[in-house]
N, C-alpha and C positions, 0 to 999 in steps of 0.2 A: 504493500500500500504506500508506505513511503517513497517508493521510486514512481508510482502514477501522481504522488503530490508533489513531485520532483519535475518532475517534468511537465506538468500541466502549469506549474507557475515560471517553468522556463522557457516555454513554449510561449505564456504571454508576455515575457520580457523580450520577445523578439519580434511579436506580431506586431504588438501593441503600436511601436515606430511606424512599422509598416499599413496599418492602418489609418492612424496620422496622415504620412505624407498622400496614398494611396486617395483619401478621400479628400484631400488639398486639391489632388490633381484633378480630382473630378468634375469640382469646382470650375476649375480653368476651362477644364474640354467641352464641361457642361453649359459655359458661357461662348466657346467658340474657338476659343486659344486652346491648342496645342501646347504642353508645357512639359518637355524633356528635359528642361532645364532644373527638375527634384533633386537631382543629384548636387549640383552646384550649389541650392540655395540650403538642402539640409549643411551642406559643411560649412556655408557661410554663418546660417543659426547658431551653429554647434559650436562656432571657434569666439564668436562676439559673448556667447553667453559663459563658457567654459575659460574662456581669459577673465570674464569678471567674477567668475569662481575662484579662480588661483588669488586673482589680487585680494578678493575678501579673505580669503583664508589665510595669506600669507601676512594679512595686515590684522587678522584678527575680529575684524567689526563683523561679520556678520556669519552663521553658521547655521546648520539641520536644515529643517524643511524652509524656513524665513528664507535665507539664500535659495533654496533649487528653486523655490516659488517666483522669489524678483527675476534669478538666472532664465527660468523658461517666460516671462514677459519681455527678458531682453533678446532671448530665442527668437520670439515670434514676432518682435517688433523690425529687427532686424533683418529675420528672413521675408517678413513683409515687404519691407523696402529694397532688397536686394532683387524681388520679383518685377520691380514697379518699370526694371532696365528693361525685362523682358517683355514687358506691358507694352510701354512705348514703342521697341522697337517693330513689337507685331502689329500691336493697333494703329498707332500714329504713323509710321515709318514703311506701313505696309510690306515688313521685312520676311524674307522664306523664317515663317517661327521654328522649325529643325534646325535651321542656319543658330538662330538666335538663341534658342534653348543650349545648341553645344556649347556655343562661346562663354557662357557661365558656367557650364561646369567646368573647361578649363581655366577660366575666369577664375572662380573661387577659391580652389585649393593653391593657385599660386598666389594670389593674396595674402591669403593665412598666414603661407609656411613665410613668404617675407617681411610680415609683419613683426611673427612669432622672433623670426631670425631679428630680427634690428631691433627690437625690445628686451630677448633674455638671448641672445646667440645659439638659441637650438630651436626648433622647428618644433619640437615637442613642448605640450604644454599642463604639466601635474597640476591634478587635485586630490586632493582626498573624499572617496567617497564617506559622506556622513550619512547617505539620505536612504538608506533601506531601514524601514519599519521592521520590527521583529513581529508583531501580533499591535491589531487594532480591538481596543480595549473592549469587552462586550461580545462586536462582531467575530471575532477570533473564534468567539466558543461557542459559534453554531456549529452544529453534526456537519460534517465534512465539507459545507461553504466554508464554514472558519476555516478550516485549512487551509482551502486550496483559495482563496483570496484575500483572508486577512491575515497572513502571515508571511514571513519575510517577504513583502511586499514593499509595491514603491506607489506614491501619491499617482505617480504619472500611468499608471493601469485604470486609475478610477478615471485620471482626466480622460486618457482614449475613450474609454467606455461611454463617456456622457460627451464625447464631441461627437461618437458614432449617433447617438440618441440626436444629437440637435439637430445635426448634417440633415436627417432622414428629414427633421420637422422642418428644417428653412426648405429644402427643396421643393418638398412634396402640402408645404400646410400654407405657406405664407406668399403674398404677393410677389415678394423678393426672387423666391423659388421656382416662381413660374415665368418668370420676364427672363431670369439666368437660363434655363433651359431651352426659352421659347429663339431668343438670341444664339442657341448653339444650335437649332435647325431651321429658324427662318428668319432672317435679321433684317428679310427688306420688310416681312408682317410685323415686327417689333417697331420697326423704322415707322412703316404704316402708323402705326395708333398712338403715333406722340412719342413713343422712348426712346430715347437718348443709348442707344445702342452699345458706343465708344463708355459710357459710363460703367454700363452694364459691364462688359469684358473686363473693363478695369479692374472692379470688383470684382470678380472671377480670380483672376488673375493675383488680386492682393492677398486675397482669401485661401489662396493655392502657399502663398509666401509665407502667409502666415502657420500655415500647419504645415508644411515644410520644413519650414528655418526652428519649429515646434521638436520638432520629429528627428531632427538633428541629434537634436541634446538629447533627447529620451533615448535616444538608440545609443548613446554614449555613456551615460552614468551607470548603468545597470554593469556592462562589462567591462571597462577599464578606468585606468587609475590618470590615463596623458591622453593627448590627444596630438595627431599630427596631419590635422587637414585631411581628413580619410573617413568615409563611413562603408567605406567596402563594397560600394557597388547599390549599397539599399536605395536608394532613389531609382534606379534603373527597375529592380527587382519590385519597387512600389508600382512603377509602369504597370512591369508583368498584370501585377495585383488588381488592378484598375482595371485591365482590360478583360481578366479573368472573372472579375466582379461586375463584367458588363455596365460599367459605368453608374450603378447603384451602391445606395450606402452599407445594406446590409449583406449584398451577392459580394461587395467589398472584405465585409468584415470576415465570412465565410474564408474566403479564397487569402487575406491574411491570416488567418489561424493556420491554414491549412499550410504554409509555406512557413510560417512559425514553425509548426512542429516539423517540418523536415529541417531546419536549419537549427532547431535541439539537437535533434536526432546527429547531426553534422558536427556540433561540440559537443556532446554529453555523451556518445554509444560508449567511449572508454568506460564510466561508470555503469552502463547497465551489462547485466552479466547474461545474458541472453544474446545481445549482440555480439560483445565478444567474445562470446563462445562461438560463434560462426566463423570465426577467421579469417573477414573478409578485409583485405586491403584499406589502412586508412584511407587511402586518397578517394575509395570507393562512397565513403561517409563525407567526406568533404565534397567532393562534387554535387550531392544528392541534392540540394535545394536547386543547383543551377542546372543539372541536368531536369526535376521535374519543373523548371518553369519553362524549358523548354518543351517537353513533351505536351504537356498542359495548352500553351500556346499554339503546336501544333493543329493539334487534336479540335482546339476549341474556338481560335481565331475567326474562322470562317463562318462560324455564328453568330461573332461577337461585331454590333454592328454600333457603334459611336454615332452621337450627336454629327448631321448632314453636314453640320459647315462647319465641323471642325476644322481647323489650319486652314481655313479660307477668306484672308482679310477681307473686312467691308467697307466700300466705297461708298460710302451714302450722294455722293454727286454721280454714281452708275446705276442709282436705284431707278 
């Protein structure tokens, strides 16, 4: 039993990120914008909030949940604004948004590491984790919920969970949610009835930066202690997610579990004694998350049909 609570709460310290950014990106596609640029803007999140981790800590003022709480406001405020390059250049600029998405991921991580380099002369940047909960007081000690989520756990599970909740409700309940979508497959009909179309995207777009640059830092505190402008591919892998989630909140959240627990499975089989016992090749476990987002994609692409105008900037003087 304790290796299914072992892994069921490791498995959401890997989704969790991924569900984040995943539904960030939905945001954008689901307003019009294409937004490949996850990858770029979570390491931009991750490095503004994660430098102002090291300096509170190294200076003392501020520590536990109070810091990871400011830390991921300065995440998402950050990654918000780092989205706003790729706003512009899709919407205003009318720029190829693949073009524009790449050049922030390369954009980002070499920011960082020269930042990093001309403030402490290493590219790497320590903290100390303080922020894992051992047991929440009360919740802890329900029959097997307590276990498997109020215990060694991190704030940042609850926020995923209740961003998947909001996501569903802006989309699908509120004014906001219908203009965002209606903008990613008819934008000259949005154009038609009064809205302001360029607004719309914008928002999209910010709202993608924001839980992005969010999704950063969360994918980072749980497993290491430095950070060096790297989050290993997960914006990319949040793509996968999105596409496999068919551009919905909750097909989203499925489809990040589901890629969670291969990428446990890809650090943790040394521990489970079942795996290996089979004596299968490390590298066979390491690869497993990227060879099933492949397969997955394969398999399911062809079904998977995105918002009409997605990556197709709007001329409203063509309308």
């Amino acid at each position: 039993m304790d290796i299914i609570y072992f892994l069921f709460r490791q498995t959401l310290l890997f989704s969790i990120p991924l569900l984040v950014v995943a539904v960030g990106g939905m945001f954008s596609e689901r307003s019009g914008v294409v937004n490949i640029a996850l990858e770029g803007i979570m390491i931009f999140g991750a490095f503004t909030s994660i430098f102002f981790i090291n300096i509170m800590q190294q200076n003392g003022v501020l520590s536990g949940q109070s810091l990871l709480i400011i830390a991921l406001i300065i995440a998402a405020l950050s990654g918000g604004l780092f989205s706003l390059l790729h706003a512009f250049a899709s919407i205003n600029m009318k720029a190829d948004q693949t073009i524009s998405g790449t050049a922030l991921n390369l954009f980002a991580p070499a920011l960082g590491i020269f930042i990093a380099k001309m403030v402490q002369t290493t590219q790497n940047i320590r903290f100390e984790n303080q922020f894992r909960i051992t047991e929440v007081p009360i919740l802890s000690k329900i029959p097997v919920i307590g276990d498997l989520l109020f215990k060694q756990a991190y704030i940042t599970t609850y926020l995923g969970i209740g961003i998947l909740f909001l996501a569903s409700f802006i989309l699908y309940k509120t004014r906001f949610g219908l203009r965002l979508r209606a903008s990613g497959e008819n934008p000259q009909a949005v154009d038609a009835a009064g809205i302001n179309v360029y607004k719309i995207r914008y928002a999209g777009v910010f709202i993608s930066g924001l839980l992005a640059g969010l999704g950063g830092l969360i994918y980072i505190i749980p497993i290491s202690t430095e950070y060096a402008s790297n989050v290993s591919g997960y914006g990319f892998l949040a793509l996968a997610v999105l596409i496999f989630g068919q551009w919905t909140p909750w097909k989203i959240g499925v489809a990040a579990f589901f890629f969670g627990f291969t990428k446990t499975i890809a650090n943790a089989y040394s521990g489970i004694p079942f795996l290996l016992s089979l004596g299968i090749p490390n590298i066979v476990f390491k690869l497993l998350p990227y060879v099933a987002t492949l397969l997955l994609l394969t398999f399911t692409s062809k079904n998977s049909t995105g918002p009409r105008a997605a990556g197709e900037p709007y001329d409203k003087a063509k309308r």
